[in-house]
C-alpha positions in Angstrom: 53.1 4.2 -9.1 49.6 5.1 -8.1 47.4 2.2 -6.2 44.6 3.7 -7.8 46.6 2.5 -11.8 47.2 -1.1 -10.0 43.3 -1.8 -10.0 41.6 -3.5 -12.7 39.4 -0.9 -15.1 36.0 -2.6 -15.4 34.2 -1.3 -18.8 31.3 0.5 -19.2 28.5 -1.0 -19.2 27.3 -0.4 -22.1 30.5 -3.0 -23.2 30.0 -5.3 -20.5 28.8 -9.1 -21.1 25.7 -8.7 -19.8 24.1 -5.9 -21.6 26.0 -8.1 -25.0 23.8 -10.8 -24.1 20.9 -8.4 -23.6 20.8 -6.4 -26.8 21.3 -10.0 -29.2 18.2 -11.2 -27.4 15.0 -10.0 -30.0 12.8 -10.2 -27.5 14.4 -7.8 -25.7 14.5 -5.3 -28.2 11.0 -6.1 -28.7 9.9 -5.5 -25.1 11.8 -2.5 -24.9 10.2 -0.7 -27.7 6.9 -1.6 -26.9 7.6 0.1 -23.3 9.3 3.2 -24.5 6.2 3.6 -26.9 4.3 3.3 -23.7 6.0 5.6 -21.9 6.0 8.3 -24.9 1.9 7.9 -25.3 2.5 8.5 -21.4 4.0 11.5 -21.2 3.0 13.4 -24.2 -0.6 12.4 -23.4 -1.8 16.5 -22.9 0.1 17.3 -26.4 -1.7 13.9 -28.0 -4.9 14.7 -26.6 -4.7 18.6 -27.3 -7.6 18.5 -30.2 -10.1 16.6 -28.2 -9.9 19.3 -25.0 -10.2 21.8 -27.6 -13.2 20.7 -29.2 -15.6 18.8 -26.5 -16.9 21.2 -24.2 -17.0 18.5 -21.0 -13.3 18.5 -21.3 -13.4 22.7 -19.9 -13.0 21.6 -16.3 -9.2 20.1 -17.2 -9.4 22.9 -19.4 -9.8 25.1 -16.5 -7.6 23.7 -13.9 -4.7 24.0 -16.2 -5.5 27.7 -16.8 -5.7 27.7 -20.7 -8.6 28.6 -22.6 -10.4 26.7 -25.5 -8.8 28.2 -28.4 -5.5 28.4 -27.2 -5.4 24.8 -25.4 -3.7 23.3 -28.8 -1.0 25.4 -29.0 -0.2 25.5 -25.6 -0.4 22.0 -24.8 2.0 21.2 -27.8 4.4 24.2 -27.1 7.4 23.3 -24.2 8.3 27.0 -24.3 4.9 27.2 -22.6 4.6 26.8 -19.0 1.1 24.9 -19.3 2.8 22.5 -21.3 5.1 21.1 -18.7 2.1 21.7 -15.9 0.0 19.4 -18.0 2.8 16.5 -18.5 4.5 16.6 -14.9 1.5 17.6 -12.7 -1.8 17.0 -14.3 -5.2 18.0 -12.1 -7.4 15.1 -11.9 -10.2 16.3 -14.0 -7.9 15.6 -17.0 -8.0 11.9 -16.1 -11.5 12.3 -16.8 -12.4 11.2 -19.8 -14.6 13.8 -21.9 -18.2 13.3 -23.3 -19.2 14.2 -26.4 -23.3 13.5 -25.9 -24.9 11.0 -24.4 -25.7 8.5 -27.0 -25.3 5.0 -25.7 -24.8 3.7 -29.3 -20.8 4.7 -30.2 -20.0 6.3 -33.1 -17.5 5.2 -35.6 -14.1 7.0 -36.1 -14.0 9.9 -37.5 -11.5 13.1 -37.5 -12.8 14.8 -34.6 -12.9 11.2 -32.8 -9.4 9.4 -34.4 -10.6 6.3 -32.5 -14.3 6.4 -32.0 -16.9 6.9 -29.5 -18.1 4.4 -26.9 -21.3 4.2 -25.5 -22.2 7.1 -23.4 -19.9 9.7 -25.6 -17.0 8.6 -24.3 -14.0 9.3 -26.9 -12.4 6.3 -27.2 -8.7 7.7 -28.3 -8.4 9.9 -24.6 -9.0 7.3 -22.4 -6.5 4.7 -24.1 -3.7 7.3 -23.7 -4.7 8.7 -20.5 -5.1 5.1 -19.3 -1.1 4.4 -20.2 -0.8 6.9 -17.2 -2.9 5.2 -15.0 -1.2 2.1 -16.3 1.6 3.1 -14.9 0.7 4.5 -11.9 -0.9 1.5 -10.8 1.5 -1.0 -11.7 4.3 1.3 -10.2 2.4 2.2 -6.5 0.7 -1.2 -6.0 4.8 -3.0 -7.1 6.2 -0.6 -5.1 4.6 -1.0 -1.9 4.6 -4.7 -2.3 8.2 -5.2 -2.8 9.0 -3.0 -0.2 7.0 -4.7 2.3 8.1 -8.4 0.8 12.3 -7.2 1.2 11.6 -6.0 4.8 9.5 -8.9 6.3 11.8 -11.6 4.1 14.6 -10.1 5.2 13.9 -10.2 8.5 12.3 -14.1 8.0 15.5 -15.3 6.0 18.3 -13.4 7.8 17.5 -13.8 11.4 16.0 -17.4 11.4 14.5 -19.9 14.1 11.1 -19.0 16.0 11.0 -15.9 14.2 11.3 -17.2 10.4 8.6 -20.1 11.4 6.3 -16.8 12.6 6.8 -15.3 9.8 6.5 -18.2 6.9 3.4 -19.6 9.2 1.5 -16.0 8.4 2.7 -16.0 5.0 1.3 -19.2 4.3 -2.2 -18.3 5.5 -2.1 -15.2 3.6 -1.0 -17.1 0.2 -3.7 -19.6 0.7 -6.5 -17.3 0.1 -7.5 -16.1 -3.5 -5.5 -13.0 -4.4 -8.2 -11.4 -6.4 -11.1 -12.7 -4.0 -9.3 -11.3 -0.9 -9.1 -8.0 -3.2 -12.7 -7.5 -3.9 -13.5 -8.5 -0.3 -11.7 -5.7 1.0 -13.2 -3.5 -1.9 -16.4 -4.2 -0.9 -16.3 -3.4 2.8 -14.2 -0.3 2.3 -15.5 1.5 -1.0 -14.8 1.1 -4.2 -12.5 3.0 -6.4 -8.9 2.7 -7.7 -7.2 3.8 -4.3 -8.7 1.0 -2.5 -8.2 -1.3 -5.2 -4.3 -0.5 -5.3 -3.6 -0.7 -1.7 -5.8 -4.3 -1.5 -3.1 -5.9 -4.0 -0.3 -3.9 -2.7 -1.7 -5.5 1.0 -2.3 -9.2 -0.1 0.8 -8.5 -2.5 3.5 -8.9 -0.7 3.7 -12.6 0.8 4.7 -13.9 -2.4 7.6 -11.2 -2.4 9.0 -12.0 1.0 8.7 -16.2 0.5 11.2 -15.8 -2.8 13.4 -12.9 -1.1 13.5 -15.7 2.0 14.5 -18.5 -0.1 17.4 -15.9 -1.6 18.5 -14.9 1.5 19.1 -18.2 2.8 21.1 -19.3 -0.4 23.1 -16.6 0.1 23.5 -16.7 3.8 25.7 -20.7 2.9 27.8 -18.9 0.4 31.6 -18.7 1.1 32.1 -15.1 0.9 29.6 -14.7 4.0 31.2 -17.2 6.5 34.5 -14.8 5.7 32.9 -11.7 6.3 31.7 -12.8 9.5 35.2 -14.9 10.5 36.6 -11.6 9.9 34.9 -10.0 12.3 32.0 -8.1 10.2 28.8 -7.1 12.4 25.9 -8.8 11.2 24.1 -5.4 9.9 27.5 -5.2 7.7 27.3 -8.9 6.8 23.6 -8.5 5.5 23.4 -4.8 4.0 27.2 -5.3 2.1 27.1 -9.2 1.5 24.0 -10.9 1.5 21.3 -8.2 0.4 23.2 -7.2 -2.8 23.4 -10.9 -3.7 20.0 -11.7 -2.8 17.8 -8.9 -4.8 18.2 -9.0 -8.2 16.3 -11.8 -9.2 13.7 -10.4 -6.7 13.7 -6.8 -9.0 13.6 -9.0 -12.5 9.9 -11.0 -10.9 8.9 -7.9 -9.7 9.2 -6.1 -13.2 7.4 -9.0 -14.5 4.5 -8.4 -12.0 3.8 -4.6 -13.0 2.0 -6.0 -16.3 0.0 -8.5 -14.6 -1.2 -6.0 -11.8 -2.6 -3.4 -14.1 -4.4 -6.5 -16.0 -6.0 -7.0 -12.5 -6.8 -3.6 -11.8 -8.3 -3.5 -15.1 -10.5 -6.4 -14.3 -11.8 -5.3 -10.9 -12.6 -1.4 -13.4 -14.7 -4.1 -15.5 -16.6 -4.8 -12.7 -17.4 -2.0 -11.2 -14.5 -2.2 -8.1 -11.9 -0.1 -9.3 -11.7 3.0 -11.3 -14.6 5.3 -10.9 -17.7 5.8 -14.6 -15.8 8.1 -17.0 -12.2 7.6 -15.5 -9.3 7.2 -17.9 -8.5 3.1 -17.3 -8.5 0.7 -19.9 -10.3 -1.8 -17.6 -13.1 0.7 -17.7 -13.1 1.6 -21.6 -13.6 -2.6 -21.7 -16.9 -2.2 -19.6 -18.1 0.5 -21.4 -18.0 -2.0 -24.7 -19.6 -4.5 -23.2 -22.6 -4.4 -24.5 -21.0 -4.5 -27.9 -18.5 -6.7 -28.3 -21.1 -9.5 -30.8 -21.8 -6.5 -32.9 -25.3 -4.6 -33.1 -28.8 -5.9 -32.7 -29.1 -7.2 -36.4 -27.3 -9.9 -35.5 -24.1 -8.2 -37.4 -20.9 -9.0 -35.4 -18.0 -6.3 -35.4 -19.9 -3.4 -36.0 -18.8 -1.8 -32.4 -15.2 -3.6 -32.8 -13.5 0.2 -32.3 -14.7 0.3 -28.4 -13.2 -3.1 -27.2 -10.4 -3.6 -29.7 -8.6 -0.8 -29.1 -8.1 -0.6 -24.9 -7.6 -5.1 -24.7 -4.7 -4.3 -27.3 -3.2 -2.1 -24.8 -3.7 -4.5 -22.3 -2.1 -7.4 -24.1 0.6 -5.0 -25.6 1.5 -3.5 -22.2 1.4 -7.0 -20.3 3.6 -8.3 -23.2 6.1 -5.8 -22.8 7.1 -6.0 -19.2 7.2 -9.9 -19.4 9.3 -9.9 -22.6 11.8 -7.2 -20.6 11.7 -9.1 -17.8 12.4 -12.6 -19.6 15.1 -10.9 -21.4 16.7 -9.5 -18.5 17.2 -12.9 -16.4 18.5 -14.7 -19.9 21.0 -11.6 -19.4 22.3 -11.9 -15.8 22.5 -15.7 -16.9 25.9 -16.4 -17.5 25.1 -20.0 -19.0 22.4 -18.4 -21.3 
């Protein structure tokens, strides 16, 4: 008989318990449609977007950039037989991110069919910078995650796994750091350094990361008193063997699951600091920014008349909400799923 027949066949996972648990929970499927419809408005952006670079003329230096003229910018931008269409949704220039004017009238105009969503104050059309903005969305809450985690695993790693003088080091820094206000350290270091959303992103992702490596620490050391580790290392297992086969695997998934629930909350920052004049540059596809354009607007006009201007602010804080709601939903659903007593 084969050894290979004697082990036990684990199922798919598409079968397993887990992803049972996962699929019965509604707000599950809830969170996961509202983040694939994010990530469609996200990557079909040039094709949704098509009509507006074809008709405002400030839109010709994305026009440009991508190589397409005026008249042919719909049908190219629509058509993935064309190379310009894949150009535009894989590797966009950054003059598409800006968002294009049509005039300069700081009253905005209602929707119409050339504007499907209005225009804000300035000329700004309202419908490309909400679905530009999912991409920034993205970006943001992806880099500034990214680099955070990464730094939080490596420095609580380090703290949980190797212990004593070290460990007291490292938790004595990472309490001084968690004692100052996140978004106050942020526009500190905004403000000496420059604006704009670079410098934004890599003050979270700097001041990001203590949080990370105090929960991966706390991990690390309830893993480190399990059984399974004392045998690894009574059987003779090196310590880089002990950590990287025994104690990271157990230790990073509840890490991954906060992390996911982060992304929503970091672009609602980011958005925040754009509304004040810290992040994303004037005109810049951000939702944070489509917010500060409205806010002169948001009690209505000078009559007195409230929700006259609703189209400019309405639109970009549902996406806010909507796209904060979605990664915490997942994210909550998840963990009820990798609960076994759920």
């Amino acid at each position: 008989m084969n050894p290979q027949d004697m082990k036990p066949q684990r199922d798919p996972w598409y079968r397993s318990k887990t992803f049972k648990r996962f699929r019965r929970n509604p707000l599950a499927i809830v969170g996961s449609l509202l983040l694939l419809g994010f990530v469609i408005v996200a990557f079909m952006a040039p094709a949704i977007t098509a009509p507006q670079l074809a008709s405002i003329s400030s839109a010709r230096p994305c026009l440009r950039d991508l190589g397409v003229k005026r008249n042919e910018a719909v049908s190219a931008l629509r058509n993935p037989l064309n190379p310009v269409f894949w150009k535009a949704t894989l590797a966009p220039p950054q003059s598409c991110y800006n968002i294009p004017r049509d005039g300069f009238s700081p009253l905005p105009k209602p929707p119409s069919k050339k504007h499907p969503m209005g225009v804000s104050g300035g000329g700004y059309d309202v419908m490309y910078g909400l679905v530009w903005g999912t991409r920034t969305a993205f970006y943001v809450g992806f880099l500034v995650v990214g680099i955070s985690l990464t730094i939080g695993i490596i420095i609580g790693g380090i703290s949980g796994f190797i212990g004593g003088r070290t460990d007291n080091l490292i938790m004595r820094i990472i309490d001084v750091m968690l004692s100052f206000p996140r978004l106050v350290f942020v526009m500190i270091i905004s403000v000496i350094f420059g604006s704009g959303l670079t410098t934004v992103m890599l003050a979270m992702a700097l001041v990001g990361w203590a949080g990370y490596a105090r929960f991966f620490r706390g991990d690390i050391l309830r893993t480190k008193a399990q059984e399974f580790v004392d045998a690894a290392r009574a059987l003779g297992a090196s310590p880089l063997r002990v950590f990287s086969k025994h104690v990271f695997p157990n230790a990073i998934g509840t890490l991954l699951i906060l992390a996911s629930m982060d992304v929503g909350s970091i672009v609602l920052a980011a958005s925040g600091l754009s509304f004040l004049g810290l992040g994303a540059p004037v005109g810049y596809a951000d939702w944070g920014q489509m917010i500060s354009f409205a806010r002169g607007y948001i009690l209505g006009s000078a009559q007195g008349t409230p929700f006259d201007y609703w189209y400019v602010w309405v639109y970009p804080s549902m996406m806010l909400v909507l796209f904060g709601l979605a990664w915490n939903l997942l994210g909550d659903a998840v963990r009820d799923a990798l609960d076994p007593k759920s």
